[in-house]
N, C-alpha and C positions, 0 to 999 in steps of 0.2 A: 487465482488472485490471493496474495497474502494478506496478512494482516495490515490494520491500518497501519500507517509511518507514527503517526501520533494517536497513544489510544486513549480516545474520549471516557471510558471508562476507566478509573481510575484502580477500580479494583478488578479488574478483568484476570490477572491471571490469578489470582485467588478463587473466584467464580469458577474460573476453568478447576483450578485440583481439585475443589471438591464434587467434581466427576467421581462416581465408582464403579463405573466401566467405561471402556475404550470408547464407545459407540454413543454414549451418554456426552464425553468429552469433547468429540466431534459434534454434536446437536450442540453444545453450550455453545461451540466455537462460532460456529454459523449464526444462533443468534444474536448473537453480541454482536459479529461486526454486522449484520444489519442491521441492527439498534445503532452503533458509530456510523456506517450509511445513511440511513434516514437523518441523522443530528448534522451531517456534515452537509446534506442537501438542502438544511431551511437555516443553515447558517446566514443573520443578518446582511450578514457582509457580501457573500458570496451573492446571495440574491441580488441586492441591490446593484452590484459590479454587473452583475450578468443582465439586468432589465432596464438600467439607466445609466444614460452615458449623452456626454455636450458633444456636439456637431456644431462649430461656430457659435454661432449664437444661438441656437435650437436645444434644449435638453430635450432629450426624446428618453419616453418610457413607453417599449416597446413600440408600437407602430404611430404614437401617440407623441405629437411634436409640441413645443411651446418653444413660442420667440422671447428670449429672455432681454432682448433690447427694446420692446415694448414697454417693459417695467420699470418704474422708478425704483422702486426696493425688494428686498426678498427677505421674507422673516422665513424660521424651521422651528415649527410648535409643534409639541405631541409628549407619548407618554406610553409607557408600557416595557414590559422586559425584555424585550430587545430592539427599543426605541433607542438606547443608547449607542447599540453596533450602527443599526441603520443609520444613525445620526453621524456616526465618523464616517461611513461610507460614502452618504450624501456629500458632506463636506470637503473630502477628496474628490468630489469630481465639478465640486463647485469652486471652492474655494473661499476666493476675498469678494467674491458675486453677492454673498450671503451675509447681508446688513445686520441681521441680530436673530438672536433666536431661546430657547428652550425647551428643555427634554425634560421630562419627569424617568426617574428611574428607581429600579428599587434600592434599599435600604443597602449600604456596603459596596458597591458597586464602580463608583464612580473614580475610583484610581486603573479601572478596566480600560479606560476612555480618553484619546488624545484629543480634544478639542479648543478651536482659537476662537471660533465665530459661533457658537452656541452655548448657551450656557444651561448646565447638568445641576437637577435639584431632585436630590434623593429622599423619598418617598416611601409609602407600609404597605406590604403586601403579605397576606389577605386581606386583612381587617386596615381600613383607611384607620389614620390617626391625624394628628395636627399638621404633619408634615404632609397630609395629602392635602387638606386643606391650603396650606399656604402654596404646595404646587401649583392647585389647579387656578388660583387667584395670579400667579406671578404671567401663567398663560391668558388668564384671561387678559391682565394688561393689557402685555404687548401685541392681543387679538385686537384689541379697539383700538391699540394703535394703526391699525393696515389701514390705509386708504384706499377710494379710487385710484388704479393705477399701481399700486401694490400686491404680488404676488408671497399669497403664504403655500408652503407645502406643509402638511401635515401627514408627521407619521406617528403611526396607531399601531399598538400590538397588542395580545391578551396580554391582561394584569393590570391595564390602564383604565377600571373600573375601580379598583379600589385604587392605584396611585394615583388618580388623579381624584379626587373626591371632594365637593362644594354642596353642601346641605342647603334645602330648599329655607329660607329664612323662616323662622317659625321652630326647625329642628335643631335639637342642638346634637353635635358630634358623637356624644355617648348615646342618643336614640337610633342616630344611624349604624354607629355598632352594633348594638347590639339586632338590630336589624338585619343586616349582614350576618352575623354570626350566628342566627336563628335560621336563616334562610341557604347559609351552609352546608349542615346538621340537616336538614329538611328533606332533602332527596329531589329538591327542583332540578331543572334540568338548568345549565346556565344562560339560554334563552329566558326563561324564567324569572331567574336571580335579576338580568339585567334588564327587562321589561318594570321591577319595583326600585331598583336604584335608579332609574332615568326619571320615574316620575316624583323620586324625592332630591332630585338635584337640580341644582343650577347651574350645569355643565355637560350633561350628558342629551343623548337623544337630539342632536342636531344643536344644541343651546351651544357650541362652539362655533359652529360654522355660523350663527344668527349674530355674535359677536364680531366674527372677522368682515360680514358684510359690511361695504361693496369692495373689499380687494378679493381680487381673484382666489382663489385655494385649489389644490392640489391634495387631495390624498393618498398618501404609500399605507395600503392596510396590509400586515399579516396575519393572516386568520388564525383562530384557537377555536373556534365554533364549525359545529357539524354544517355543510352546507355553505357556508361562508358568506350568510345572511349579514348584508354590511353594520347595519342598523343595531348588531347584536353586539360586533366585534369593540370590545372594550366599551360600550353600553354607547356604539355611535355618533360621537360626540360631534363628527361631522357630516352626519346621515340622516334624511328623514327619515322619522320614527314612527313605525307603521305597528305599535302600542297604546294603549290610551289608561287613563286613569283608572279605567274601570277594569280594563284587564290586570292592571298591577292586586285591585282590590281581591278580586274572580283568584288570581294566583293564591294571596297568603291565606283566602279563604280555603284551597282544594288543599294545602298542605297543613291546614290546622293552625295556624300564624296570626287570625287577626286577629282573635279576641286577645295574643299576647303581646300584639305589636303597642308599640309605645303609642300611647296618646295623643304626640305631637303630628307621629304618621299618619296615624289612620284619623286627625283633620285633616291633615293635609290631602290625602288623597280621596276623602269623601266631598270637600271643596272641590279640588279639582272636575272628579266625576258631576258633581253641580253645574260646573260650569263656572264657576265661582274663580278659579283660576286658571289662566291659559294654559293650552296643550302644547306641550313639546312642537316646536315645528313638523309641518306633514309636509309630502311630497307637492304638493299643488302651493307651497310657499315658496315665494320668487327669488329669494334668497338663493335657490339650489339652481339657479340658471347660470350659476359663476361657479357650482361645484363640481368637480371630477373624482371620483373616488377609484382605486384601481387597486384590486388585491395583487399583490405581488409573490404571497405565498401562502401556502394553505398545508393541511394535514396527506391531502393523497399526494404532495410533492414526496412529503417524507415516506408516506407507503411505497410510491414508485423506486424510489431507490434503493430501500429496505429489499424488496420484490428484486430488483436489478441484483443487487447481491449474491441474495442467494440461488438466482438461477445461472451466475456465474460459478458459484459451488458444485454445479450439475445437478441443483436439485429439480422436480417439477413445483410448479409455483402454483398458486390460486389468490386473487387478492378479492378477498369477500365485502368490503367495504370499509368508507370511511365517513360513516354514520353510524357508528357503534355508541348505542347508547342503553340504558336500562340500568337496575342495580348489579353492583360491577359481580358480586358474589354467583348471580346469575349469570352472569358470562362467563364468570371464569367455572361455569359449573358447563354451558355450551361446549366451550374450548377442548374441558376435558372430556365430552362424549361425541365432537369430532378426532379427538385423537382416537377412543377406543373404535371409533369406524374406522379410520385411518389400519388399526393394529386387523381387526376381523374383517377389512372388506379392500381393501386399498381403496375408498370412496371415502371424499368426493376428487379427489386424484393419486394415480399411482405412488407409493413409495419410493427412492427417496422423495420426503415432500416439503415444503415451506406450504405456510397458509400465514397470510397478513393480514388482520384487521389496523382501521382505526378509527379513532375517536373522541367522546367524553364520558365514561360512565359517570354513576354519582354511589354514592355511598350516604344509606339511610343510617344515622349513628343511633343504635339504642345503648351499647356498652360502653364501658370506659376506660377504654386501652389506646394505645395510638396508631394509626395505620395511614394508608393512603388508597386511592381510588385501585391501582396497579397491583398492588402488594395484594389490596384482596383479591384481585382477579387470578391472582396468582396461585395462594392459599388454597383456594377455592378450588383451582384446575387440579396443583397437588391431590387432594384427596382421591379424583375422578381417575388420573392418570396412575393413580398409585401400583408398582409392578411392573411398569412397561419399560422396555430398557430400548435405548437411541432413540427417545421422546422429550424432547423440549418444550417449556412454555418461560416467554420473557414479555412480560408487559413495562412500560417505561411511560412517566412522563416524557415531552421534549423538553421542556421547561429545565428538567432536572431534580423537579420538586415535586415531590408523591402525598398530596395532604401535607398535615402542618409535622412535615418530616425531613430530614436530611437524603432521601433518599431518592434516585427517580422514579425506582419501581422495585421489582423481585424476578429471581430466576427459579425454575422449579424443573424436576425431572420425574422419573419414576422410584427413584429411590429416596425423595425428600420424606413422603412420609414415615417410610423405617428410621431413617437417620434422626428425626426428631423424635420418634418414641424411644429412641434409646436412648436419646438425654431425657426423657421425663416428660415429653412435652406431648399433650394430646391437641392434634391440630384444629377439631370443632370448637375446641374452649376459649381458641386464640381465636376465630373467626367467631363464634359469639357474641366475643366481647370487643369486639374491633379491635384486635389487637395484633395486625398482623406485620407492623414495624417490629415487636418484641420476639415473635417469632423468629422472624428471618435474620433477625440479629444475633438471635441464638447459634440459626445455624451459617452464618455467614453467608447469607444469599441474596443480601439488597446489592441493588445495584445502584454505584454513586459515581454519579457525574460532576457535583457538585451545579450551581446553576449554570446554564448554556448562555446563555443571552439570547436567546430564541425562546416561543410559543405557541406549536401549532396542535394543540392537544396531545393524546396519546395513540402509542404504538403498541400493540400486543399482535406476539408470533409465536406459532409452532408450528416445530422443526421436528420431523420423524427419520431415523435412517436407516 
């Protein structure tokens, strides 16, 4: 199989030259286009064309019918980064069905997007600003607008935790930043992160779907979280929340966070824990007897195709998981001492090989350099792999965004770390200080995709030949 028709990677043949052997050049090759593989398989669009589609008056997703002549109306509410694909996809198969609607999206986006019957409100992503705030107020409208008799579909994607963001009254906008952006830097896991933003909001954790009651809802989720616990996926907004105030506390407590958290939070959440203030809707609230929520795509879509790939290259494959989590430096230090088993044993399978993880690491920030979750797993492998010739490692956001970076991720071989001591650069000093976007920029080795409009965590692979 050749290369893709259109390559998603925008700096792909530059990646490939700086190969510095033949066999190094072939690893680069393979893992790229199963990084293009995997991004072309959780493509918005494509999922939605392929899992929903009208039969008369019946939308069916997947095996799952609904009679749309039932309905008086149909709103499209939701949010996240590649709420906006799915939203035009919806829309082509719906049409002039579709009474009103809105998508929160991120920041610059929204000339991506043909739409007549939804209307696109762009939005901050990482860190919420004003403009999430007026997102998630414009959804909640038109949520109390649904009635009895009204069907809303909600689509949800990562990143619709900070773009769609409503502070609990009490807090004000700069406490939740900087809340967010403590809890970042933290090393929580984003289960974590979004167990303490649901319980400082008034939108998240089910508080949307508590809104649209009693019209009916629909949720199209694509997942960004390990497991594709719904309730996590963009902090739930139409899930019950099986979190409680007290675990939000129990979190910023195990990462060192409360005694720095703002004032306003930590009443808020010691109230809440009181009892003092209601809990997020839970599952045994009746409200969820009109909800459907249905993941439509997830991170092992994108492994599986990745994996397809490269076993169409003739390589042997292994797909290790897609629950990869821990500090990313540490994986990418595993990475690199399954390659050198790979070099002294052909274990844990034969030579040629592909091995595919995926997932969310996190990255604990003590230095002050700029990188992202990927790029260190990458750095990190470099070191281990260092000497080994026809050895790849390519970790990538799907997003396209690697930490607060231009990048999705980084490529590494066995000659990366010669090639950077010869400019001067020692590679421990740049992962010290988190600084492994400056690195690979040095040596031309991030990988940019610019953003996907997709979300389904990340992908890291290596390729031996």
């Amino acid at each position: 199989m050749g290369d893709a028709v259109m390559s998603i990677i925008k700096n792909k043949e530059a990646l490939l030259s700086n190969a510095q052997s033949e066999r190094d050049k072939i690893a680069r090759r393979i893992a790229l286009n199963a990084i293009e593989e995997a991004l072309k398989a959780v493509d918005p669009k494509r999922i939605i064309f392929s899992r929903v589609s009208l039969e008369g008056e019946s939308l069916k997703i997947d095996d799952y019918k609904i009679d749309l002549s039932s309905y008086k109306r149909i709103f499209v509410l939701g949010g996240g980064k590649a709420s906006g694909a799915m939203a035009e996809a919806l829309e082509l198969i719906l049409n002039d069905r579709i009474d009103d609607g809105v998508i929160v999206i991120p920041k610059g986006t929204a000339n991506d997007h043909r739409l007549n019957h939804i209307k696109l409100h762009e939005s901050s992503h990482p860190i919420p600003d004003e403009s999430s705030v007026s997102g998630a107020m414009k959804i909640l409208e038109l949520a109390k607008e649904a009635e009895e008799g009204d069907l809303v579909i909600c689509l949800i994607s990562g990143g619709g935790s900070s773009l769609m963001a409503l502070p609990k009254e009490g807090i004000s906008l700069e406490d939740k930043q900087r809340m967010t952006n403590m809890l970042l830097k933290s090393g929580a896991t984003i289960n974590e992160i979004n167990a303490v933003r649901k319980h400082i909001s008034s939108f998240k954790g089910g508080q949307l779907a508590e809104a649209i009651h009693p019209a009916d809802l629909i949720g199209l989720l694509l997942s960004d979280v390990l497991g594709d616990p719904l309730d996590v996926i963009a902090s739930g907004p139409t899930v019950p929340d099986s979190s409680t105030f007290g675990d939000a506390i129990s979190i910023l407590r195990r990462y060192g966070l409360w005694e720095k958290a703002p004032k306003s939070i930590k009443r808020i959440l010691l109230n809440g824990a009181a009892g003092r203030i209601p809990e997020t809707p839970k599952r045994d609230n009746p409200i969820f007897e009109k909800v459907k929520n249905i993941v439509i795509g997830n991170n092992r879509l994108a492994c599986t195709a990745a994996l397809r790939r490269i076993k169409e290259e003739g390589l042997n494959v292994l797909f290790l998981t897609s629950f990869m989590e821990g500090e990313s430096r540490h994986i990418g230090t595993f990475f690199g001492a399954l390659g050198r088993e790979l070099i002294a044993s052909d274990k844990p399978i034969p030579s040629p090989a592909g091995i595919v993880a995926g997932g969310e690491t996190t990255v604990t920030v003590t230095g002050n350099g700029i990188g992202g979750r990927n790029q260190e797993i990458a750095l990190s492998a470099a070191l281990k792999i260092a000497g080994a010739n026809g050895m790849v490692l390519a970790s990538a956001s799907t997003d396209g965004i690697d930490g607060p970076t231009d990048a999705a991720g980084a490529i590494v071989d066995g000659n990366t770390v010669r090639r950077s001591r010869e400019l001067g650069l020692n590679p421990m000093d740049y992962l010290n200080n988190n600084d492994s976007y400056t690195y690979f920029s040095k040596l031309n080795d991030l990988i940019i995709t610019g953003p996907t409009r997709t979300n389904v965590c990340d992908i890291t692979i290596l390729i031996k030949v």
